[in-house]
ROSE-515175 format. One record per residue (C-alpha): residue in one letter; x, y, z; residue number from 1. Coordinates in Angstrom, 3 decimals. Each point is the difference from the previous one (the first is absolute). Layout:
<sites>
{"a", {X, Y, Z}, NUM}
...
</sites>
This chain:
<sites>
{"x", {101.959, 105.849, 95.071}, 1}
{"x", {1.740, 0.178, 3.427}, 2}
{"x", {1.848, -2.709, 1.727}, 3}
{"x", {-3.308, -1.335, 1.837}, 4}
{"x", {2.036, 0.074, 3.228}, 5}
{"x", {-0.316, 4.034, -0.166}, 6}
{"x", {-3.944, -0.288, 0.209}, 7}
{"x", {-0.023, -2.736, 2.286}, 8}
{"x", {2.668, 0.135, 2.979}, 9}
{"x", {0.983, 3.603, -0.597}, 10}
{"x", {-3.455, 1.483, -1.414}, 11}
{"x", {-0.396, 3.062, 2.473}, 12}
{"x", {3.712, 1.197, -0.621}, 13}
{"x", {-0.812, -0.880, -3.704}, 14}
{"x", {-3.121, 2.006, -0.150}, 15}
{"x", {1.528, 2.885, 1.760}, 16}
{"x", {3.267, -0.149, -2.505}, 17}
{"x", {-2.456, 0.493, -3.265}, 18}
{"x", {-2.076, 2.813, 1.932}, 19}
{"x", {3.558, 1.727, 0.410}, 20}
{"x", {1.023, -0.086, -2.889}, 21}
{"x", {-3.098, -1.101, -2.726}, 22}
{"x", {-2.648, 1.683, 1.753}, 23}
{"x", {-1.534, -3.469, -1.016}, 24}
{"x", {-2.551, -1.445, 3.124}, 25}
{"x", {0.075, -3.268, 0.640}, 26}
{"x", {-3.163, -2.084, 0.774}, 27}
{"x", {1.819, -1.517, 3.349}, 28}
{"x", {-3.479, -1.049, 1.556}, 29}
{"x", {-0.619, -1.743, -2.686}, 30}
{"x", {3.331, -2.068, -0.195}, 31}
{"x", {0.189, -0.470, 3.482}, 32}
{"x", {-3.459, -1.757, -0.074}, 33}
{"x", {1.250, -1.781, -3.239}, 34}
{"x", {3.218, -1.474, 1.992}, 35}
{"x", {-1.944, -0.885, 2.769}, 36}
{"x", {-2.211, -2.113, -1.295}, 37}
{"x", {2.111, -1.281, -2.247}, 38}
{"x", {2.349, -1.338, 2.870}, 39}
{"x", {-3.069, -1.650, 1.672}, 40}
{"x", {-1.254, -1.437, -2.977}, 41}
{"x", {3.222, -1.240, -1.482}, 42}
{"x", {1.054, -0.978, 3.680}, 43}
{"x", {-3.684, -2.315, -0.378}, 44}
{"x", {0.893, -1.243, -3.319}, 45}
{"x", {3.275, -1.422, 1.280}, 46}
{"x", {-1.919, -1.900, 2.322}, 47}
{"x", {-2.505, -1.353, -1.702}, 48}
{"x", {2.609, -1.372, -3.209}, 49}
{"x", {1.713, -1.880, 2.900}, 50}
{"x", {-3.133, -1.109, 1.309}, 51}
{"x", {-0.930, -1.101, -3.528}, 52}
{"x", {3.247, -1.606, -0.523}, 53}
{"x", {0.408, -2.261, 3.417}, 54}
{"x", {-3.041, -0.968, -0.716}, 55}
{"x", {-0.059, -1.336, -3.063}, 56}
{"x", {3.582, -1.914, 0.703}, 57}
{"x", {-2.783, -1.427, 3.067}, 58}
{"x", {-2.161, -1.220, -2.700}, 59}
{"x", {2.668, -1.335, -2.159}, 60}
{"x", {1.420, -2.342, 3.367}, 61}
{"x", {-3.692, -0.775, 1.066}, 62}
{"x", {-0.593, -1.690, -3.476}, 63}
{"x", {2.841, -1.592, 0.206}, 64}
{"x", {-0.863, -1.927, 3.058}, 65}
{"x", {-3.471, -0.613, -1.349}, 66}
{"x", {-1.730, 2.819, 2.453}, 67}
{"x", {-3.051, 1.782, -0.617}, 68}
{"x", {1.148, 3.513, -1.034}, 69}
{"x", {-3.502, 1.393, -0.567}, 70}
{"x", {0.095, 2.839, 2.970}, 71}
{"x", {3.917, 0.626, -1.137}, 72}
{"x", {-1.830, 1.038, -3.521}, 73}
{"x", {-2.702, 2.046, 1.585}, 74}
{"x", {2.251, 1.436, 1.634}, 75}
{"x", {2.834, 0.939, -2.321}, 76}
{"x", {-3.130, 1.243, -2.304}, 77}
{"x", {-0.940, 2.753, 2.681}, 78}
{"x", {3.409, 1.285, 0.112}, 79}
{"x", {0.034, -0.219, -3.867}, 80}
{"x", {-2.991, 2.127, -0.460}, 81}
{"x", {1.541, 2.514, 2.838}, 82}
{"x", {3.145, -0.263, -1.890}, 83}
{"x", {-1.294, 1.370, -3.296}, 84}
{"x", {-1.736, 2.780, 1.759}, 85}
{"x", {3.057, 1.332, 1.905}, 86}
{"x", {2.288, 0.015, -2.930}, 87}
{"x", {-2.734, 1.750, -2.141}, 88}
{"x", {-0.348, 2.546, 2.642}, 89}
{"x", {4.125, -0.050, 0.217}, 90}
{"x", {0.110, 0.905, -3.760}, 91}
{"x", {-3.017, 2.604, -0.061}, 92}
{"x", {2.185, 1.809, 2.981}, 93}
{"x", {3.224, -0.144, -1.872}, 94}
{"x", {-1.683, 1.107, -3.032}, 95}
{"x", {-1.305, 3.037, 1.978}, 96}
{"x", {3.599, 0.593, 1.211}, 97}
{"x", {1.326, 0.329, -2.718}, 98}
{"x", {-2.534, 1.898, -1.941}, 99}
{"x", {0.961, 3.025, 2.919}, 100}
{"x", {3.703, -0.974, 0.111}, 101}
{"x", {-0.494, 0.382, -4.198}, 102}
{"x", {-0.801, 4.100, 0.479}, 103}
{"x", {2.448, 0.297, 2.130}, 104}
{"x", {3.167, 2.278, -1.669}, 105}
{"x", {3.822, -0.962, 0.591}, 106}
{"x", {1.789, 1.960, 2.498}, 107}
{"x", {2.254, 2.601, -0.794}, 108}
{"x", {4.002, -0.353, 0.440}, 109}
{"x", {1.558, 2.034, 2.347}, 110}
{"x", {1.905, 1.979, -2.144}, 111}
{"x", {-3.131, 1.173, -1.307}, 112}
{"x", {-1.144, 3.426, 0.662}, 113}
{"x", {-3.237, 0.313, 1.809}, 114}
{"x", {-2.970, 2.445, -1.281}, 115}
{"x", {-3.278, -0.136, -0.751}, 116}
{"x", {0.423, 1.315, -3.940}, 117}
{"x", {2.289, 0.866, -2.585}, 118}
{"x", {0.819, 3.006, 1.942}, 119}
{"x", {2.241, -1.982, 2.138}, 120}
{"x", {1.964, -1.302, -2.878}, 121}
{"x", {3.885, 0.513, 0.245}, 122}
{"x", {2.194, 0.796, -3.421}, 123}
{"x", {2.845, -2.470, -0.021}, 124}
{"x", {1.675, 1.140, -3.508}, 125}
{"x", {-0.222, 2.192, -2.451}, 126}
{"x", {1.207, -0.112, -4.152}, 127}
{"x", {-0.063, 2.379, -2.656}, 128}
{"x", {-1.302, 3.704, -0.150}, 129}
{"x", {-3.459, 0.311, -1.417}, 130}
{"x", {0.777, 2.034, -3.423}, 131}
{"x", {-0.783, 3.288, -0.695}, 132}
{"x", {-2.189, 1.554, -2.731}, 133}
{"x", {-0.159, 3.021, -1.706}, 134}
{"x", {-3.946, -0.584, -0.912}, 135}
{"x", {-2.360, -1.192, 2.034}, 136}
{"x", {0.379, -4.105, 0.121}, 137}
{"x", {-3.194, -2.006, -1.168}, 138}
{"x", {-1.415, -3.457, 1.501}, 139}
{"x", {0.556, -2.906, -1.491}, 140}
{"x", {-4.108, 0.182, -1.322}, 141}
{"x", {0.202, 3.396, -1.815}, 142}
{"x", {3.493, -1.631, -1.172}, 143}
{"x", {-1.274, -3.420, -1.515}, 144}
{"x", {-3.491, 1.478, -1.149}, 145}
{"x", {1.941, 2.027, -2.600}, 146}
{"x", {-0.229, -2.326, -3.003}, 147}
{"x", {-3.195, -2.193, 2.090}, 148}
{"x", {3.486, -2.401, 1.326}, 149}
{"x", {-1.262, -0.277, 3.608}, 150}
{"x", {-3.991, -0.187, -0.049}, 151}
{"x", {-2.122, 0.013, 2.690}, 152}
{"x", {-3.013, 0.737, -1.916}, 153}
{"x", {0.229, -3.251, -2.298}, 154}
{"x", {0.828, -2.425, 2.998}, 155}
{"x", {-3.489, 1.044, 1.885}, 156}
{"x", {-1.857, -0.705, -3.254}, 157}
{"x", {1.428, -3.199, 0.398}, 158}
{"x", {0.752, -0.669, 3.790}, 159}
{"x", {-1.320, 2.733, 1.684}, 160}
{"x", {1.618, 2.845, 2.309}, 161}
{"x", {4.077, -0.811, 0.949}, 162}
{"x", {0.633, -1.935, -2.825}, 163}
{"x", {2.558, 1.499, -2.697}, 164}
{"x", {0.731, -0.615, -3.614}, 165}
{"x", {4.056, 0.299, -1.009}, 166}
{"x", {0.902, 0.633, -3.984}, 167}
{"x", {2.633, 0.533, -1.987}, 168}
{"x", {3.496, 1.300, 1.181}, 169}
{"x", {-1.541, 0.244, 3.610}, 170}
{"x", {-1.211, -3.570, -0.007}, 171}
{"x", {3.589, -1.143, -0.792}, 172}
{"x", {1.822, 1.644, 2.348}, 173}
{"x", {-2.525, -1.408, 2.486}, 174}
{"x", {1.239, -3.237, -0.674}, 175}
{"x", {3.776, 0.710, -0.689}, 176}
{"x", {0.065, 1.192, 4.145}, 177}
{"x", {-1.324, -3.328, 0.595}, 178}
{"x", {2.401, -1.882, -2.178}, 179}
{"x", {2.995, 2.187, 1.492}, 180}
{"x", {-1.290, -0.623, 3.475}, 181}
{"x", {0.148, -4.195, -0.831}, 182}
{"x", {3.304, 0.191, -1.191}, 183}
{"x", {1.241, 2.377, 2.830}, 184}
{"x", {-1.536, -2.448, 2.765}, 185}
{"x", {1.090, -3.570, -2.097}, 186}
{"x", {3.480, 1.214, -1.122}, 187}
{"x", {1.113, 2.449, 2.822}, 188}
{"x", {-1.829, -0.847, 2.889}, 189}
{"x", {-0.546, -3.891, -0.248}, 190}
{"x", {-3.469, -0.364, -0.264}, 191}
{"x", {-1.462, -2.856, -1.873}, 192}
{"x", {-2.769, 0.778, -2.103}, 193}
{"x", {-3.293, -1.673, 0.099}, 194}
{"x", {-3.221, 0.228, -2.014}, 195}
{"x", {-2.777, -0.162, 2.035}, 196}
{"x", {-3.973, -0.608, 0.572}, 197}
{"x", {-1.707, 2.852, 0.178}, 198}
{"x", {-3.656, -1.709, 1.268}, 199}
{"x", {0.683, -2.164, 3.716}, 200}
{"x", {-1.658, -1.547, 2.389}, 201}
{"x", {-1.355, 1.770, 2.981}, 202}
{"x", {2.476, -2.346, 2.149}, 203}
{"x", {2.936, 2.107, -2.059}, 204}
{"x", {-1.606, 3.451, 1.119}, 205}
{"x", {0.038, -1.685, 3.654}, 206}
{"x", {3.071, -0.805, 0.261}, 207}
{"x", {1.755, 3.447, -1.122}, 208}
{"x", {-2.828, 2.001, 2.155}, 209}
{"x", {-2.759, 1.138, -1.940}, 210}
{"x", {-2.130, -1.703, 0.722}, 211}
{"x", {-2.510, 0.325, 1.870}, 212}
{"x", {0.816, 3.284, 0.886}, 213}
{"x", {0.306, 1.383, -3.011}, 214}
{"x", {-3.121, -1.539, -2.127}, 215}
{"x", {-1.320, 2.920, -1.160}, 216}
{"x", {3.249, 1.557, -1.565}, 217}
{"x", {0.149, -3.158, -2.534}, 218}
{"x", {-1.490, -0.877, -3.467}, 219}
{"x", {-1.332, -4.068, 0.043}, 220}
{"x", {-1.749, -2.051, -2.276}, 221}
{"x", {-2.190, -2.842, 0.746}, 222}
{"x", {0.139, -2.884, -3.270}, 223}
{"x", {-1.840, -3.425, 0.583}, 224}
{"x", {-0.122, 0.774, 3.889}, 225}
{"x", {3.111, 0.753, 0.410}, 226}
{"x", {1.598, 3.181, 1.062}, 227}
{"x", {3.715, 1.678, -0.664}, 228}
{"x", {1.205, 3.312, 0.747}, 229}
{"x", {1.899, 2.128, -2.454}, 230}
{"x", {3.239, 0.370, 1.419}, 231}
{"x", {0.745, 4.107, 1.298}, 232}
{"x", {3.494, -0.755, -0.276}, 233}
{"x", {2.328, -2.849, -1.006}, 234}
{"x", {1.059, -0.265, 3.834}, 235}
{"x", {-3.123, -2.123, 0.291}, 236}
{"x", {1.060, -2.910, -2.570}, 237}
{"x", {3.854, 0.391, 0.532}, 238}
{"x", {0.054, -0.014, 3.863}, 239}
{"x", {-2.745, -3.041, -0.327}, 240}
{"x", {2.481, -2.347, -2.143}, 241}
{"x", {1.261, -0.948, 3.582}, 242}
{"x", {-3.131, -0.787, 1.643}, 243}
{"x", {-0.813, -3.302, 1.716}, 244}
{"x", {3.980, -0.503, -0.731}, 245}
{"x", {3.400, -0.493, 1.896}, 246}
{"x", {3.094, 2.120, -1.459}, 247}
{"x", {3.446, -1.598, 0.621}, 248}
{"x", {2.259, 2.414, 1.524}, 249}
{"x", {2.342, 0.058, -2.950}, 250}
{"x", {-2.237, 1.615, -2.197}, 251}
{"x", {-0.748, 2.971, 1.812}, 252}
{"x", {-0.683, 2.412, -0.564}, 253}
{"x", {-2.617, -0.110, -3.064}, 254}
{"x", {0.239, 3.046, -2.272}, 255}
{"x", {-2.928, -0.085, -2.216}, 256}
{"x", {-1.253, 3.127, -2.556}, 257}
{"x", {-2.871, -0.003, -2.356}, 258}
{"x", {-1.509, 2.364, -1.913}, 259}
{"x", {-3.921, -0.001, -0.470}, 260}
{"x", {-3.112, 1.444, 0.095}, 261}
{"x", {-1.390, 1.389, 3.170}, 262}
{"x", {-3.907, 0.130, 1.447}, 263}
{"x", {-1.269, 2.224, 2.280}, 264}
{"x", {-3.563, 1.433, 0.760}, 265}
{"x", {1.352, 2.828, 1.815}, 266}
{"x", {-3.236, 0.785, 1.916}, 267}
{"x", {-0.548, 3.194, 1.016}, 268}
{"x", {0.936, 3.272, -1.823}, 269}
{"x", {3.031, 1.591, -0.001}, 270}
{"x", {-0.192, 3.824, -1.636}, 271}
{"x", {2.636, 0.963, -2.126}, 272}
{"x", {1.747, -3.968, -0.551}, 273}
{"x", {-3.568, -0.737, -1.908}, 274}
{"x", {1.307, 2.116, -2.826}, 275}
{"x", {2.961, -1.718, -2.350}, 276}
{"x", {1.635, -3.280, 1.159}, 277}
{"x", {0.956, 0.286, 3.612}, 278}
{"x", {-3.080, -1.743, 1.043}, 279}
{"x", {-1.271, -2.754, -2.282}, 280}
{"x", {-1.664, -3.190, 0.668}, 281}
{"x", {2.021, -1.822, -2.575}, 282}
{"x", {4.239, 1.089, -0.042}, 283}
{"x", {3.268, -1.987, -0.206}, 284}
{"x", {2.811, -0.768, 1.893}, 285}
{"x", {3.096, -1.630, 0.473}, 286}
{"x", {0.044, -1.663, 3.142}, 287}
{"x", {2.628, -1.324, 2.441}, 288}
{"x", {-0.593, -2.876, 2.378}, 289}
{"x", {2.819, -1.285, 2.531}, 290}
{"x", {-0.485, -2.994, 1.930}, 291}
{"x", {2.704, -0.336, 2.234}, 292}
{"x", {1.085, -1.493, 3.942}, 293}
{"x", {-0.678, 2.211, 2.559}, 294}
{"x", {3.148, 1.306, 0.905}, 295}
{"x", {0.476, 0.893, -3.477}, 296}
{"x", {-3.415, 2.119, -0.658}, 297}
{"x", {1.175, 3.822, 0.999}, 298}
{"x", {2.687, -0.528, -1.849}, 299}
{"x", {-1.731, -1.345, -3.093}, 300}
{"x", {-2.164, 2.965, 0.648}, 301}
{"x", {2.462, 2.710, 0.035}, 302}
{"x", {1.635, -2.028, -3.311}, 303}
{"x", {-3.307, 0.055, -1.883}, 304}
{"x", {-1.124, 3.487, 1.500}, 305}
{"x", {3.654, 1.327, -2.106}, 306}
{"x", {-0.962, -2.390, -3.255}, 307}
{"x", {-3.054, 2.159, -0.600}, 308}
{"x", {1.591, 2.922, 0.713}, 309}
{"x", {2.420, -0.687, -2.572}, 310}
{"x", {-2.664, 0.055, -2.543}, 311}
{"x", {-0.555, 3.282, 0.743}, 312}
{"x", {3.396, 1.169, -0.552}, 313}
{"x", {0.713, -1.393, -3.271}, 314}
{"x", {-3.115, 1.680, -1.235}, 315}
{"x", {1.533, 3.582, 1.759}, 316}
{"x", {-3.112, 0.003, 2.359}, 317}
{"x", {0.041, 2.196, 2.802}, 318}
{"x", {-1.342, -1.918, 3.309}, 319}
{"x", {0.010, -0.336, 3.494}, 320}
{"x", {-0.088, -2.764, 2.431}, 321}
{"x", {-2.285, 0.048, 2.519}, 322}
{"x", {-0.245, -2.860, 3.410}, 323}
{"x", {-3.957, 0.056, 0.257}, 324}
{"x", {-1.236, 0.374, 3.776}, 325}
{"x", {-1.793, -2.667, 1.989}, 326}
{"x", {-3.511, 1.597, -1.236}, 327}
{"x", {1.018, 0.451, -3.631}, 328}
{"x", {0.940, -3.893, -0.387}, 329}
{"x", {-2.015, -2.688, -1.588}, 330}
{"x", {-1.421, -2.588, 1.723}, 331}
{"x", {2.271, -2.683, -0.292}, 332}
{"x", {3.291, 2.009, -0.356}, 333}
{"x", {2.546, 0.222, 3.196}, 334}
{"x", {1.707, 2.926, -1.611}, 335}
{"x", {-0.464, 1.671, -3.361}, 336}
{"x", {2.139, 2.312, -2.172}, 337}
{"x", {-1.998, 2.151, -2.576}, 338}
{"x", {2.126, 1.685, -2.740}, 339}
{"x", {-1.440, 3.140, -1.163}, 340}
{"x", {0.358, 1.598, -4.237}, 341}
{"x", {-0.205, 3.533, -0.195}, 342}
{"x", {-2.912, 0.896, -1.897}, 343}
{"x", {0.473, 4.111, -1.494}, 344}
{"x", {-3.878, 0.328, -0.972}, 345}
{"x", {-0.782, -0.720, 3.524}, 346}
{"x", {3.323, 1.602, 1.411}, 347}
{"x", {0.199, -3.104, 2.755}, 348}
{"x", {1.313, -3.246, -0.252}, 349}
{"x", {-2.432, -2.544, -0.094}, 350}
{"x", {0.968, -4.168, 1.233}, 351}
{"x", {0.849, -2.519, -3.049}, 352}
{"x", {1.073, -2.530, 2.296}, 353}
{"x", {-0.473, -1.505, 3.048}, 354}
{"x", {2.289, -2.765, 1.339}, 355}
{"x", {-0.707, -2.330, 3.250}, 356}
{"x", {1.190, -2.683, 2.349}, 357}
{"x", {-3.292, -1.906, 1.650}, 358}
{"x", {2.723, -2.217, 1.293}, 359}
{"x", {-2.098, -3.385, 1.097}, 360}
{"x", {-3.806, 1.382, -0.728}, 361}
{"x", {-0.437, -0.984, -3.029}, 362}
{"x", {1.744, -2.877, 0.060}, 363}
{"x", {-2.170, -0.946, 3.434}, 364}
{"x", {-3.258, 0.510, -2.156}, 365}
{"x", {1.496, -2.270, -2.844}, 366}
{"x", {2.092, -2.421, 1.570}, 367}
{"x", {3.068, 0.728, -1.870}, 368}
{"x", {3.032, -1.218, 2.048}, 369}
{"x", {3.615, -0.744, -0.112}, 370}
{"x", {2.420, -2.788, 1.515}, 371}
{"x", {1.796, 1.805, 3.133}, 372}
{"x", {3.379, -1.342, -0.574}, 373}
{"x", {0.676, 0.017, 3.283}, 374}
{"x", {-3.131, -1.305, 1.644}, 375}
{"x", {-0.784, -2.199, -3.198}, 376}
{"x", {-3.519, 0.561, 0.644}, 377}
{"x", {-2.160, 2.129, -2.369}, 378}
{"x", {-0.868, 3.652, 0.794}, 379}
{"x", {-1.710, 2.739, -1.492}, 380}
{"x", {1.459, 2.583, -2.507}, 381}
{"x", {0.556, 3.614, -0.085}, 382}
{"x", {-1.657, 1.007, -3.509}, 383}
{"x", {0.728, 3.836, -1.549}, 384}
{"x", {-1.869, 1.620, -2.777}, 385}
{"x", {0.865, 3.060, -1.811}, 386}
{"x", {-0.494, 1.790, -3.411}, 387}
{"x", {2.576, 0.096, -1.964}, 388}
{"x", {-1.209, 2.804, -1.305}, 389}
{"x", {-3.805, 1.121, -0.901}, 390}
{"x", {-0.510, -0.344, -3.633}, 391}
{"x", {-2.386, 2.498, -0.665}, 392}
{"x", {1.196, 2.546, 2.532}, 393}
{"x", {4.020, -0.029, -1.750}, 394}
{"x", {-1.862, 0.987, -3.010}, 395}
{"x", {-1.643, 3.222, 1.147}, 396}
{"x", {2.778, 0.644, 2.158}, 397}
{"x", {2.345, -0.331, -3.375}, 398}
{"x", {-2.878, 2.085, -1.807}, 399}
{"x", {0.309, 2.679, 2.496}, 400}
{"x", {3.719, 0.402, 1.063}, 401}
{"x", {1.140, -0.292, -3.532}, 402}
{"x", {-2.707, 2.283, -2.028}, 403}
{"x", {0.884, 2.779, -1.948}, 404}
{"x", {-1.469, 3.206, -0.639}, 405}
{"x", {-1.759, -1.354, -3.409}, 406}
{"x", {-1.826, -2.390, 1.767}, 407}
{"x", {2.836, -3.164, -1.395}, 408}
{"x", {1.459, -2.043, 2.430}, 409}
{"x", {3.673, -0.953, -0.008}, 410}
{"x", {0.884, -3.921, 0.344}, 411}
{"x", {2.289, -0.630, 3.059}, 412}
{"x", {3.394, -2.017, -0.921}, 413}
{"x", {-0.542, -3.250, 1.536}, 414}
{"x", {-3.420, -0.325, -2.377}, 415}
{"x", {1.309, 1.116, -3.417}, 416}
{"x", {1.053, -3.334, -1.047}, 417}
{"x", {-3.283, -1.372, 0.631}, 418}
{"x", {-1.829, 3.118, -1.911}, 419}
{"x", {2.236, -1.235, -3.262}, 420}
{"x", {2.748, 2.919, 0.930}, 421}
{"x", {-2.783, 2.515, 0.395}, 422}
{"x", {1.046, 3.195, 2.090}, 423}
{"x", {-3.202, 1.606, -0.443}, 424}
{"x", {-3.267, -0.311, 0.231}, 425}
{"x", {-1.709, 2.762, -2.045}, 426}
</sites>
């Protein structure tokens, strides 16, 4: 969330910065009446623990000299009985606080471009020439339902619509990007690899923004009364390994990557990305998490911005870079890079990943924090999130780019030794 001095001392300048930029309203009447009677009720509460307290050190001196303390202990019973309502009524207006302050998105850097969609978008960088054909390319659906290696129809018997089955030679090189991704991110870029839960608490989906906000875009399950969320990206458990902790300065920045299954209930319908495996509810990636100081984080974020790109250009990907505008950003992001595959059945490129600094919001909402070497005193993080790439979208962006007129698909360098030396997919 923001720093709570934003929606308290500088709300209206606060309110009119995420208007500007978010087109996002905030409920101003509403906090203002919050803080208001929050200071008077806190401003009682003080009074009334002192009250509570001189009075009881009254009663302790009284029986000491043998005194009758009786009215002391009517007294100091009245204040009690004041005292518990006030801080109830404290903790129900805090509460309400920060359920508002909760919706509330980050505030965009800067540097960032403002618009109010992807229309406003600026290229940074380019790579790569999208090939040319002599026949007319196929999408990666008509490709893998060739020999029944990428079926739709068999997942919705099972799951239901955007669910997909993977077989054979298809199903392998699925999981030799992944593997070459890991090994790119732990042996080149100095990641360290983690294995992690894919069911968390809903504190977990707080703390990296998705809650509440986003409720209705997530799978949950309810066992024995108690409810987790399946995670719609690894950010969630990786950036959440530093909650409710303090970081010494020394070991920043964090580089974490994991690879794992994805949830999303994609609400909504989206045309065209319904067909194949652009859209599913269930998909893979390897993710990258930074945790870092914050006068490392846009730096971290240009670092791991280039680490996913370089996925890309091992496989011989063509892409662009794009620096997403203030109304294209998520919620909790400060600035965003998306890199974009080109896809030749849809003759557009089409985002695999999307990299972020939220600087401190996340870390706010958790309570992650480092040791200020300087200060000594704790402080809140920058966290950074990116994928590292898309699972699911490198593999119809392989299918496509490197199909050949027959309908095979030819096996990019960098994945050959984990197809067993295959160059071919026929």
């Amino acid at each position: 969330m923001l720093d709570p001095v934003l929606l308290r001392g500088q709300l209206a300048d606060t309110a009119q910065r995420l208007r500007d930029t978010r087109g996002f309203e905030v409920d101003v009447a509403a906090l203002e009446a919050l803080e208001a009677e929050r200071k008077t009720i806190q401003i009682r509460t003080q009074e009334l623990q002192n009250l509570r307290n001189t009075r009881s050190k009254a009663i302790g001196v009284a029986k000491a000299k043998g005194k009758d303390v009786s009215a002391l202990m009517v007294e100091v019973s009245g204040f009690g009985d004041e005292l518990k309502a006030s801080e109830a009524r404290l903790a129900e207006i805090q509460q309400a606080f920060a359920d508002i302050a909760l919706r509330v998105p980050n505030i965009p850097h800067a540097s960032v471009p403002k618009g109010a969609d992807e229309k406003a978008n600026v290229e940074v960088r380019r790579f790569g020439e999208p090939p040319r054909f002599d026949f007319k390319p196929k999408d990666h659906a008509e490709l893998g339902a060739r020999k029944g290696w990428l079926d739709a129809e068999s997942a919705s018997k099972l799951s239901g619509a955007r669910f997909t089955v993977l077989r054979g030679e298809l199903a392998r090189l699925h999981r030799a990007l992944a593997q070459f991704m890991l090994d790119l991110h732990t042996g080149e870029h100095g990641y360290l690899e983690v294995n992690v839960p894919l069911l968390v608490q809903p504190s977990a989906m707080q703390g990296t923004g998705q809650l509440p906000k986003f409720e209705e875009d997530l799978f949950s399950t309810d066992t024995g009364g108690i409810k987790r969320y399946l995670i719609p990206t690894a950010e969630v458990s990786l950036t959440n390994l530093v909650a409710d902790t303090i970081v010494e300065a020394d070991a920043l920045p964090l580089r974490m990557t994991a690879h794992s299954m994805c949830f999303r209930a994609e609400a909504g319908s989206y045309g065209r990305d319904v067909k194949g495996m652009i859209r599913q509810h269930q998909f893979e990636k390897v993710e990258l998490v930074s945790i870092a100081a914050p006068e490392q984080s846009y730096e971290e974020h240009e670092r791991m911005t280039r680490c996913a790109e370089v996925v890309l250009e091992k496989l011989g990907l063509p892409y662009r870079r794009m620096l997403l505008c203030t109304g294209d950003m998520g919620f909790g992001a400060t600035k965003t890079y998306d890199l974009e595959v080109w896809l030749p059945a849809q003759d557009t490129y089409r985002e695999i990943s999307s990299c972020s600094n939220c600087e401190a919001f996340q870390a706010r909402r958790m309570q992650a924090r480092w040791r200020n070497a300087a200060t000594g005193k704790p402080e809140p993080l920058h966290t950074l999130n990116g994928s590292g790439v898309a699972v699911g979208r490198a593999l119809i962006a392989v299918m496509e780019n490197y199909q050949q007129a027959d309908g095979s698909i030819r096996v990019p360098e960098v994945l050959r030794p984990y197809m067993g030396g295959a160059e071919l997919i026929a």
